[in-house]
C-alpha positions in Angstrom: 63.9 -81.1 -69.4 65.0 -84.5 -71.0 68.1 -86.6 -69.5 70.1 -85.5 -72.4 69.7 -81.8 -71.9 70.4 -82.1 -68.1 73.3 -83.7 -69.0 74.2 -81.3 -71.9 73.7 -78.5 -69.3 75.9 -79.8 -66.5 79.1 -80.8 -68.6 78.6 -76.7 -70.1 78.7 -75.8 -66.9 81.4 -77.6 -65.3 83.7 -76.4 -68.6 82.7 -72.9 -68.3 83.6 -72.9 -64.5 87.0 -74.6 -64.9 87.7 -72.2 -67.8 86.7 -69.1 -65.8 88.3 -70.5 -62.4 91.6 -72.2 -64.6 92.2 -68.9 -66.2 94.4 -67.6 -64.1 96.3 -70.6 -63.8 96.2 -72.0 -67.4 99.4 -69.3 -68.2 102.7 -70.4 -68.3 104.0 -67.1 -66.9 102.7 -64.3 -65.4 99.9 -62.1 -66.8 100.8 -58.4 -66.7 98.4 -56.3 -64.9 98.1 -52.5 -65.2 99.0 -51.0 -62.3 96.1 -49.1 -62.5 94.0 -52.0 -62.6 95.9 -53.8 -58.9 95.3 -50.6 -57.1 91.3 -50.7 -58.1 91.4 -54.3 -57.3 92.8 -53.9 -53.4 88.3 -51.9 -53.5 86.9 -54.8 -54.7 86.6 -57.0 -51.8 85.1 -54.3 -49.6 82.6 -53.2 -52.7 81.4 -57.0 -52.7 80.7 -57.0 -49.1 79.1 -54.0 -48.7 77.0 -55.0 -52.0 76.1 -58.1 -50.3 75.4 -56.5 -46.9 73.6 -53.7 -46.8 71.0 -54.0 -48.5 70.7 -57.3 -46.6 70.6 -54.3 -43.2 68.4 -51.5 -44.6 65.6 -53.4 -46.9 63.2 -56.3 -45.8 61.1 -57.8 -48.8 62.6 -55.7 -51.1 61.3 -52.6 -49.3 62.9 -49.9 -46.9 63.0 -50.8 -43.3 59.8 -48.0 -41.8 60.8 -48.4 -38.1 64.0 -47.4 -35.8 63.0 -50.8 -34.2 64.8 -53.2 -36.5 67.6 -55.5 -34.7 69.4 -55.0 -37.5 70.7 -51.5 -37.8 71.5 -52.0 -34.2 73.6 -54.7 -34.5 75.0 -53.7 -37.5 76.3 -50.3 -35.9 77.8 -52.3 -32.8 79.5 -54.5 -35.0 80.8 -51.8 -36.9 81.7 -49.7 -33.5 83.2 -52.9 -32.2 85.4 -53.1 -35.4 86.8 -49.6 -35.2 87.5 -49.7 -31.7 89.6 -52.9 -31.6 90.1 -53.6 -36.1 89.3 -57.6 -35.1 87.0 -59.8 -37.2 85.8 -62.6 -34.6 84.9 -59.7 -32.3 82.8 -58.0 -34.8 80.4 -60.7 -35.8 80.4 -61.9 -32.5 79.2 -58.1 -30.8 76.9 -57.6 -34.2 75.5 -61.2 -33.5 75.1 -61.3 -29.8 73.4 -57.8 -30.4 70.8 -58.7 -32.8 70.3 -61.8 -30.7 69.2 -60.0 -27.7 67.4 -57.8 -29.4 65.2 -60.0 -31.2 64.9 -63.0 -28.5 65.1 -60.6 -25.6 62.6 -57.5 -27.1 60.9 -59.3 -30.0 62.2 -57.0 -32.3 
């Protein structure tokens, strides 16, 4: 790639960010949204992390976990048992961390 297509390709970039990012801003007044449309949009959040994380928990090189001894159910399900007992954030990734810890430093899993 020559200096002028590098260049070429960053400035597209950067414009096509701040028009995607500035959209929502670029309005003078406020877009109308289908009501519809807000109450599928309170899901999205929770559809992106669970996207993002489970397959992160369940698959290792692109393949099914084989064996019950894999830190990360384990630590997954704590975190998630730590979550609905007490609804708190910090405590969940820190019982989901501290388990997977101990499992892998402490077992070798």
């Amino acid at each position: 790639m020559s200096s002028l297509e590098a260049l070429i390709t960053i400035v597209g970039l950067a414009i096509i960010s701040l028009v995607t990012r500035g959209f929502f801003i670029l309005p003078s007044r406020e877009v109308p949204i289908p009501g519809w449309l807000q109450r599928g949009l309170r899901y999205a959040p929770v559809a992106a992390l669970t996207a993002v994380v489970v397959p992160e928990v369940i698959m290792t090189q692109g393949h099914l976990i084989d064996t019950w001894q894999d830190a990360r159910i384990y630590a997954a399900a704590a975190g998630a048992a730590w979550f609905f007992w007490r609804r708190g954030i910090l405590g969940t990734i820190v019982t989901g961390t501290a388990v997977l810890l101990v499992l892998r430093l402490g077992l070798g899993w």
